[in-house]
C-alpha positions in Angstrom: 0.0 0.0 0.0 1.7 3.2 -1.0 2.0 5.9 2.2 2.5 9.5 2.4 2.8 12.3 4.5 -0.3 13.3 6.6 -0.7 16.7 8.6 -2.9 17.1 11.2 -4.0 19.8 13.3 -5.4 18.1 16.9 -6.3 19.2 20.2 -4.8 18.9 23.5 -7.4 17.2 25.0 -7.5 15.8 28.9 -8.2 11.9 30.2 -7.9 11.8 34.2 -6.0 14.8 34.7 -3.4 13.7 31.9 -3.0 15.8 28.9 -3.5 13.6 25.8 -3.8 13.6 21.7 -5.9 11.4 20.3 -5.5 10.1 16.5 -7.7 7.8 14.2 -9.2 6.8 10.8 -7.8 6.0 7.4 -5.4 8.8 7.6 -3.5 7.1 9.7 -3.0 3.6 7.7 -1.9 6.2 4.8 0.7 7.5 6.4 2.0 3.9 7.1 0.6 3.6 10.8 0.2 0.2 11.4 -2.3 -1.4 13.8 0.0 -3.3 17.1 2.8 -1.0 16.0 4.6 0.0 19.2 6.3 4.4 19.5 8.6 5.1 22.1 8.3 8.6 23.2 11.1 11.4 22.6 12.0 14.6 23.9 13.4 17.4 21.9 13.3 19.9 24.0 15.2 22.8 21.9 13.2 22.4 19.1 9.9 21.9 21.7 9.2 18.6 19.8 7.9 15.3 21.0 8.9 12.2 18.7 7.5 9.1 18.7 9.9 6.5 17.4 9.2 3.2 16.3 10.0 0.4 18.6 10.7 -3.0 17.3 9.0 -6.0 18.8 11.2 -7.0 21.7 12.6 -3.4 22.9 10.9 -1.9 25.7 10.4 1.7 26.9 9.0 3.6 29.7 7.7 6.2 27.4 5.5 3.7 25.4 2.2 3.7 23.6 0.8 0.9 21.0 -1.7 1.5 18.3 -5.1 0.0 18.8 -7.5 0.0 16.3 -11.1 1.1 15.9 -14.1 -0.8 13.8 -17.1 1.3 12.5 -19.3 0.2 9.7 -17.1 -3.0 9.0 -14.1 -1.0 8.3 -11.0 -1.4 10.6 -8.4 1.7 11.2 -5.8 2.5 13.3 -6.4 4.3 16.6 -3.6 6.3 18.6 -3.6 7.4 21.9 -0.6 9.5 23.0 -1.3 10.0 27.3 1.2 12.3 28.7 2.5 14.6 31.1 5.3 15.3 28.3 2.3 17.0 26.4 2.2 20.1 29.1 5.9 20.2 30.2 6.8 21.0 26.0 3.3 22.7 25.2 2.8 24.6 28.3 0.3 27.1 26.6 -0.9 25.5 23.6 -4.4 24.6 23.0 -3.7 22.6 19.7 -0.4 21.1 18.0 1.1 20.4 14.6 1.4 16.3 14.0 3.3 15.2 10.6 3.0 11.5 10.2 5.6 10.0 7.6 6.9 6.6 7.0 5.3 5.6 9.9 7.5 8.3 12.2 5.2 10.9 14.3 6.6 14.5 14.7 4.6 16.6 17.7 4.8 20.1 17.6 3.3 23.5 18.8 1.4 25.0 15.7 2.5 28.5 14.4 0.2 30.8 16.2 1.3 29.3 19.6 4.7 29.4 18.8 4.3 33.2 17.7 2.0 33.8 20.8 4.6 32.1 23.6 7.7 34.1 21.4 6.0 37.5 21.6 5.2 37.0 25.1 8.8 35.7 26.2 9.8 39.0 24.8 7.7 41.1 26.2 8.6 40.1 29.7 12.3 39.9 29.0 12.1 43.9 28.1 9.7 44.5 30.9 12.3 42.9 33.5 15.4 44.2 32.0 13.9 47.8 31.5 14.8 47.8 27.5 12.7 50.2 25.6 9.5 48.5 24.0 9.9 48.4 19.5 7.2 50.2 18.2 5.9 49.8 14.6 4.1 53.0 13.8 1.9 52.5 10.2 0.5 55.9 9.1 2.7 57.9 11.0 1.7 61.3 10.0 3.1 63.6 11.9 3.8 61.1 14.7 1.0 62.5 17.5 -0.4 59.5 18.2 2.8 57.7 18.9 4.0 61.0 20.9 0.9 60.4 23.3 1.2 56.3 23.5 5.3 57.3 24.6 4.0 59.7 27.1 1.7 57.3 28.9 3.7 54.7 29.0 6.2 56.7 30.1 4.3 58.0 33.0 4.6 54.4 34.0 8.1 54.2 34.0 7.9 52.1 30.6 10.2 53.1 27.2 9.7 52.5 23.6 10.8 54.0 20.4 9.8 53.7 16.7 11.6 50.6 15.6 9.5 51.2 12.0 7.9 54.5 11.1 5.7 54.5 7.8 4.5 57.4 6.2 3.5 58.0 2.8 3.9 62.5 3.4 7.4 63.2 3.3 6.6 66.9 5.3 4.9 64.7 7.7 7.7 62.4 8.2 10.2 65.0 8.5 8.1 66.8 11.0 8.4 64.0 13.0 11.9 62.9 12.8 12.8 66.4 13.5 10.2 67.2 16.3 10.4 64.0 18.3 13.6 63.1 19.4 13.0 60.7 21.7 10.8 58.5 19.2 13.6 57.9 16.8 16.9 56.0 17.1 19.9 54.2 15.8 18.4 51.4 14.6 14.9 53.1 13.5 13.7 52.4 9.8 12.0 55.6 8.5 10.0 54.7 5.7 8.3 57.4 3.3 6.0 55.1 0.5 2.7 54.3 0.3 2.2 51.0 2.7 1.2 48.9 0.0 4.6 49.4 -1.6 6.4 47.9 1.2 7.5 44.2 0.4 7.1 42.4 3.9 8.0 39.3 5.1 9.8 37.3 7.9 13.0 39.6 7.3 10.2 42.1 9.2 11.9 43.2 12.7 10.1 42.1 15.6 8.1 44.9 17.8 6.3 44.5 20.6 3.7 46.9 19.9 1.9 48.5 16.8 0.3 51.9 16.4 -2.1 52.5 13.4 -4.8 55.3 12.5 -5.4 53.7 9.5 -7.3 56.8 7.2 -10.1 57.3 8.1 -10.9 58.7 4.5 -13.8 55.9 3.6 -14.7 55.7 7.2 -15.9 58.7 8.6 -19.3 60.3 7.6 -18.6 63.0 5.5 -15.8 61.0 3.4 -18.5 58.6 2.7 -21.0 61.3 1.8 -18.4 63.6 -0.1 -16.9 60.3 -2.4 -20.4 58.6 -2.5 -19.4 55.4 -1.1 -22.3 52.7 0.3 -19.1 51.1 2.5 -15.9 51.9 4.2 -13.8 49.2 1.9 -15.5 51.5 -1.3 -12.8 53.8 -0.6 -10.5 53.4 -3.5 -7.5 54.4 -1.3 -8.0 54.0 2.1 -10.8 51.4 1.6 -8.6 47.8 2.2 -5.8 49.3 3.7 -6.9 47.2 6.8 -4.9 44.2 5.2 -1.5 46.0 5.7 -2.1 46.4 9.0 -3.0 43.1 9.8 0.0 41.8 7.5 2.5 44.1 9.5 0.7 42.7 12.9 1.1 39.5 11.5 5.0 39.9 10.8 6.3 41.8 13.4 4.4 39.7 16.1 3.7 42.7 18.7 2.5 41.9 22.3 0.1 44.4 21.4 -1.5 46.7 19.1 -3.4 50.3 19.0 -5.7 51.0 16.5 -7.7 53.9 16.0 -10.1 55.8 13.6 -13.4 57.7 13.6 -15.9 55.9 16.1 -18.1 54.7 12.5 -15.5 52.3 12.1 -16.6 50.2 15.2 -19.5 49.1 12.9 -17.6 48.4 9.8 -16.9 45.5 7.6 -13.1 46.2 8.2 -13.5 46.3 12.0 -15.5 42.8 11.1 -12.0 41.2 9.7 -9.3 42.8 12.1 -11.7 41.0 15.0 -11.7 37.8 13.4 -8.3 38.0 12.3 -6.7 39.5 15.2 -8.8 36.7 17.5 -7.4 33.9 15.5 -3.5 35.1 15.9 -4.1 34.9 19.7 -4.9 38.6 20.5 -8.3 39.7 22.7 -9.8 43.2 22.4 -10.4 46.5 24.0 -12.3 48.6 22.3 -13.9 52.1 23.4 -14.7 55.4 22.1 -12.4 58.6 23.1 -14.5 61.6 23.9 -12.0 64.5 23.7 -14.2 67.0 26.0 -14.2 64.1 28.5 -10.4 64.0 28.2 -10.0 67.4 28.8 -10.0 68.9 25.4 -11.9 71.9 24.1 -12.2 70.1 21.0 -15.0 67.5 21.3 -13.5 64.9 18.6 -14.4 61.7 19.4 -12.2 58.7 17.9 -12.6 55.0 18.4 -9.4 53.0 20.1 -8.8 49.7 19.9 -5.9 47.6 21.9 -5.6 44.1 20.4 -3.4 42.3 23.7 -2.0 38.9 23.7 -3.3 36.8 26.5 -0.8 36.6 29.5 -0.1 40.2 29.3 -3.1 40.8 31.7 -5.9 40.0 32.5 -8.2 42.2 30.9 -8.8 46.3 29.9 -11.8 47.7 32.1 -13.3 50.7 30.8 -13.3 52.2 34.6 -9.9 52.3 34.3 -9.7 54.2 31.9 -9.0 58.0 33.6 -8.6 61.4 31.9 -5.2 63.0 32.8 -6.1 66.8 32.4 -9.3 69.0 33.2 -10.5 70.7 30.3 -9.9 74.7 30.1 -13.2 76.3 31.1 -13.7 78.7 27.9 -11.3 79.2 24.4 -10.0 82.5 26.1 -7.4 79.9 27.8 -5.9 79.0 24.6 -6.4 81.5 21.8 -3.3 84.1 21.3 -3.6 87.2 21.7 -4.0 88.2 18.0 -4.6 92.1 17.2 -7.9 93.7 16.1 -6.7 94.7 13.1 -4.6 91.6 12.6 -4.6 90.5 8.6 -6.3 86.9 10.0 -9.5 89.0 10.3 -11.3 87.8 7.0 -15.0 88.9 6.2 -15.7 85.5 4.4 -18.4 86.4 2.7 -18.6 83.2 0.5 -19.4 81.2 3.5 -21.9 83.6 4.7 -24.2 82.9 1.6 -23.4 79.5 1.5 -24.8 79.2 4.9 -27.6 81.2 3.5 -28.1 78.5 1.0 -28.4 76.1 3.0 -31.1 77.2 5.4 -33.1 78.1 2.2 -32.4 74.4 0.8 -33.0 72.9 4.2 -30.0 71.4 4.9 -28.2 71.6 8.6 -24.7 73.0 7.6 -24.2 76.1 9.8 -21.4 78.2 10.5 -19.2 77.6 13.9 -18.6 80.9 14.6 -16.8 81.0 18.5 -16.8 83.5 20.9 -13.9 83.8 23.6 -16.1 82.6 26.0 -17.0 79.5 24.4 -17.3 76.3 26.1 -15.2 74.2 23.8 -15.6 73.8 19.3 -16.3 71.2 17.2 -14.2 69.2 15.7 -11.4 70.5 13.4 -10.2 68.5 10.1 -7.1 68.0 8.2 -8.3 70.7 5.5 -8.8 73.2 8.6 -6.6 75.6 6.4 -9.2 76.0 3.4 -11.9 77.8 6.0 -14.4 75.5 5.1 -17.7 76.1 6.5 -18.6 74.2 9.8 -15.4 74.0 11.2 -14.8 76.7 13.9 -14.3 80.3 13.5 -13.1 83.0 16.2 -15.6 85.9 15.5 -14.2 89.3 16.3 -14.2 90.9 19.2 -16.4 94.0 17.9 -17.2 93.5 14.3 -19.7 90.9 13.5 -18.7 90.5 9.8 -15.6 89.7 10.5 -13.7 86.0 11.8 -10.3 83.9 11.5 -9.2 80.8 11.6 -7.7 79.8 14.8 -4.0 79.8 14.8 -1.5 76.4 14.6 -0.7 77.1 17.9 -4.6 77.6 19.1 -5.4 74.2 17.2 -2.7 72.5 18.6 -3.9 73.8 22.1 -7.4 72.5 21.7 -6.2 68.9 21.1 -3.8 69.2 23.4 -1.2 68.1 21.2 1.9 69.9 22.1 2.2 72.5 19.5 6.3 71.7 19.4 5.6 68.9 17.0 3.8 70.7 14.4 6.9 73.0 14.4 9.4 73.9 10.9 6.3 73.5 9.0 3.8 75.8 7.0 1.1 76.6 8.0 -1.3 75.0 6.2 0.8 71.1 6.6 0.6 72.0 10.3 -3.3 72.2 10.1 -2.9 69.2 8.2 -0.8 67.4 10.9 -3.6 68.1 13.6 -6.5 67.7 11.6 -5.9 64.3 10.7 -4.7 63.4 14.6 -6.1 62.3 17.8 -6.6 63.9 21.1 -3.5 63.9 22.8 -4.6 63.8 26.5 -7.4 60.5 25.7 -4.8 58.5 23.8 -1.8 59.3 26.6 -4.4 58.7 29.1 -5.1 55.2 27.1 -1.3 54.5 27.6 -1.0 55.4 31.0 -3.9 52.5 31.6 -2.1 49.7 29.5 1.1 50.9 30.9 -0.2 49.9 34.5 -1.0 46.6 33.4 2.5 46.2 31.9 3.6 47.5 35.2 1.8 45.2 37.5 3.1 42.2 34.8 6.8 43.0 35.1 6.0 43.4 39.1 4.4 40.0 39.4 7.6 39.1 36.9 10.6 39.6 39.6 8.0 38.4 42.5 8.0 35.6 40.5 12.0 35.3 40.2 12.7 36.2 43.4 10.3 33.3 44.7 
């Protein structure tokens, strides 16, 4: 009877408090497992790798199973029980293992995903004890908020990490960055300006233990949709299935962890719909919340979803009560807003919105002007094409003529996000609206970090307890 090599995927299952595998059917006989046969059981404890080795008829081993054999519907296969505590000492984790059967030798090992998961978190806790600074892959850098704010909660914590990879497809952007956050970048950081679907990836990927990504939120938020008529966020012919490079880069550089964010919309899309299903299936479990930037303690009321993707062993769980807001938010605009002359050249009559707005009652629609006093209570949300003066987004009116308004400054945007306004620095103008349009709300995302940062904290804690002990 010709044989061949059979693969199979099993459980670890459990028979009177012994781990055990248990194998049958016609697969078996193919890949030249013989009924009676007799497998002594081997240890390769480098490689994590049980053998079973054929015995001949009159050696003997303490490490022994025998193939039985199992009759249903008058057909007769082998049956093959392996029953042992050598299961649990190599496969302390794993919930299934990787069996290749061939010429009648058995090869027991973890599967990929377990191997990956026990790698990453063997990493994780090395760095943790030794106090070496986290690897950070950072996918749509931009300007490089959102990874500012993750480095200043974690470092609140007494935790350090750095860009290890920095993609971003703006070279002002990337610049901005390298130049205006020091203590992101080093030695042995890859700055990468492309488009992310340019970059070839693969297993010569270096290892992180944690990736940032605001993947665009182009096809995701509301008005993208409405403005490019699109029925779904994946429509997008951009930023629609740009989802698949982050998982890929998740996939390659086998984090600990992951932050995602985007507009709160993209909780209830079809790409969230993968990344959970993906994400689940390489071992990671989910937080997922939405950032109110007012409850943060911004003027700005932005509102972006977050998501941390954690391996299991890193802690137990996220709670949303722990969750805390680091600042208080300013009480009015007069807190932030420069001190910008009455007859300053900002001071714009705008006429062209005015009738637009004018339009739009007549027509029905909602738009309105956001036209802020001083004494305002906080503004609306402020987009990356802040510098056009588009019509809804916020407006200081002036202080004694009613026909006239500005834009608020860099500096007064930056201040509203609480993004410190040093990183939008050696730009113009108008890339530095760009820079904070497009970015999060400082204070909620460090505030994020602070929380996992805790949980890393009480993990490298319960680490040298555990060393000590």
């Amino acid at each position: 009877m010709k044989t061949f090599t059979t693969l199979i995927t099993s459980k670890i299952g459990e028979s009177r408090g012994v781990a055990r595998i248990w194998l049958e059917g016609h697969k078996l006989l193919k890949a030249g497992i013989k009924i009676g046969a007799r497998y002594s059981l081997q240890v390769a404890e480098k490689r994590a790798r049980l053998e079973l080795v054929p015995l001949d008829s009159s050696a003997d081993s303490a490490r022994m199973v025998t193939v039985s054999k199992r009759e249903r519907h008058g057909i007769i296969t082998p049956l093959l029980e392996i029953r042992s505590e050598l299961l649990r000492q190599l496969f302390t984790t794993a919930e299934k293992v990787r069996i290749v059967i061939r010429l009648g030798r058995i090869a027991v090992t973890a599967i990929d995903r377990d191997e990956r998961v026990t790698e990453r978190l063997s990493r994780l806790r090395h760095k943790l004890q030794t106090g070496e600074p986290l690897a950070v892959c950072s996918l749509f850098h931009g300007g490089g908020v959102l990874d500012r704010a993750i480095h200043s909660g974690l470092a609140r914590q007494g935790i350090d990490c750095y860009t290890r990879i920095g993609i971003e497809l703006e070279e002002p952007y990337l610049d901005a960055s390298l130049r205006n956050n020091p203590m992101l970048w080093r030695e042995d950081s890859f700055a990468i300006c492309s488009d992310i679907r340019d970059i070839r990836r693969g297993d010569d990927i270096p290892l992180c233990d944690l990736v940032i990504a605001g993947i665009p939120c182009t096809g995701a938020s509301r008005s993208g949709k409405a403005k490019n008529k699109l029925l779904a966020t994946e429509d997008h012919p951009t930023a629609g299935a740009l989802f698949v490079d982050f998982l890929d880069f998740v996939r390659y550089c086998n984090p600990a962890m992951a932050i995602l964010e985007n507009v709160p919309d993209y909780l209830t899309s079809t790409s969230m719909m993968v990344i959970r299903s993906v994400l689940g299936a390489l071992g990671y479990r989910l937080f997922e919340c939405i950032l109110d930037g007012n409850t943060f303690g911004a003027l700005e009321n932005r509102s972006r979803m977050a998501v941390v993707a954690y391996t299991e062993g890193v802690f137990d769980s996220l709670e949303q009560q722990d969750l805390l807001p680091l600042r208080t938010k300013e009480a009015t605009l007069a807190e932030v807003l420069d001190n910008v002359a009455p007859d300053h050249e900002s001071w714009k009559p705008y006429d062209y919105l005015q009738l637009k707005e004018q339009r739009d009652m007549a027509s029905g629609k909602g738009f309105r002007r956001q036209l802020l006093t001083a004494q305002a209570l906080g503004c609306g949300c402020i987009g990356r094409g802040y510098a056009k003066a588009r019509s809804t987004e916020p407006f200081i009116q002036h202080p004694t003529d009613p026909g006239l308004s500005r834009l608020l400054t860099v500096a007064e945007h930056a201040r509203v996000k609480t993004i410190p306004v040093e990183l939008v620095q050696g730009v113009s103008d108008t890339t530095a609206h760009e820079i904070l349009g497009q970015s999060v709300i400082f204070a909620a995302f460090e505030a994020l970090a602070v929380m996992v940062g805790s949980k890393l904290k009480w993990l490298e804690v319960s680490r040298r307890v555990a060393l000590v002990a």
